[in-house]
C-alpha positions in Angstrom: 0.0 0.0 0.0 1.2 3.6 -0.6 1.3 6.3 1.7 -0.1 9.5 1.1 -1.6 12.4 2.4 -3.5 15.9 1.6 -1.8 17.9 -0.4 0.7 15.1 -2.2 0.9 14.9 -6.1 0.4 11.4 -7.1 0.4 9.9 -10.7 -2.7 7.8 -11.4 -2.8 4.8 -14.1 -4.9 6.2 -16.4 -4.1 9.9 -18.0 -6.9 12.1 -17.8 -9.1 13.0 -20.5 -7.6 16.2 -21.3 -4.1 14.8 -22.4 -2.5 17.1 -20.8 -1.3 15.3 -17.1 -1.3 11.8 -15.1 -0.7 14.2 -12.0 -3.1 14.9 -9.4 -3.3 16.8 -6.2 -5.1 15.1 -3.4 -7.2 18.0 -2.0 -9.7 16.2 0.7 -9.2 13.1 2.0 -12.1 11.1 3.6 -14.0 7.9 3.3 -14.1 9.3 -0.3 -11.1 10.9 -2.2 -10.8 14.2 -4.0 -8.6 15.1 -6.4 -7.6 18.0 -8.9 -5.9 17.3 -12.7 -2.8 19.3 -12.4 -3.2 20.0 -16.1 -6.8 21.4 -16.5 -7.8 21.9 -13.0 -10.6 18.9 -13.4 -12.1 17.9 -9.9 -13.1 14.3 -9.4 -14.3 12.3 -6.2 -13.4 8.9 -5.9 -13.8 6.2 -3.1 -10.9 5.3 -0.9 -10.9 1.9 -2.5 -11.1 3.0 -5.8 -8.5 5.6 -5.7 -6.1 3.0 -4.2 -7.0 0.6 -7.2 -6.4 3.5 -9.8 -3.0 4.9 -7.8 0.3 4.4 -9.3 2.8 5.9 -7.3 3.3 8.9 -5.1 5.3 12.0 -7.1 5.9 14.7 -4.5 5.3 14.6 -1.0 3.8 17.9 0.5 6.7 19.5 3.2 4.0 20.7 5.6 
């Protein structure tokens, strides 16, 4: 299992839609998941479970 946290940029499986990034920035964490497309600003909400199904790896830590 990975370990991350609000505010961390993670790379998912899939690219987004828009072509433009993998990268997301998790922006709530909960039961359910919410993250932001860092290359069109997208929002999407996800379940814990399937947001650990679609992660691939953790980019950038948040230093807070």
């Amino acid at each position: 299992m990975l370990d991350y946290k609000l505010n961390d940029i993670v790379e998912m499986k899939k690219e987004h839609p828009c072509h433009l990034s993998k990268q997301w920035r998790i922006i709530r964490m909960g039961a359910d998941i919410k993250i932001k497309c860092l290359g069109c600003g997208n929002v999407v909400m996800m379940s814990r479970h399937d947001f650990e199904r679609k992660l691939k790896k953790v980019i950038k830590e948040d230093v807070e």
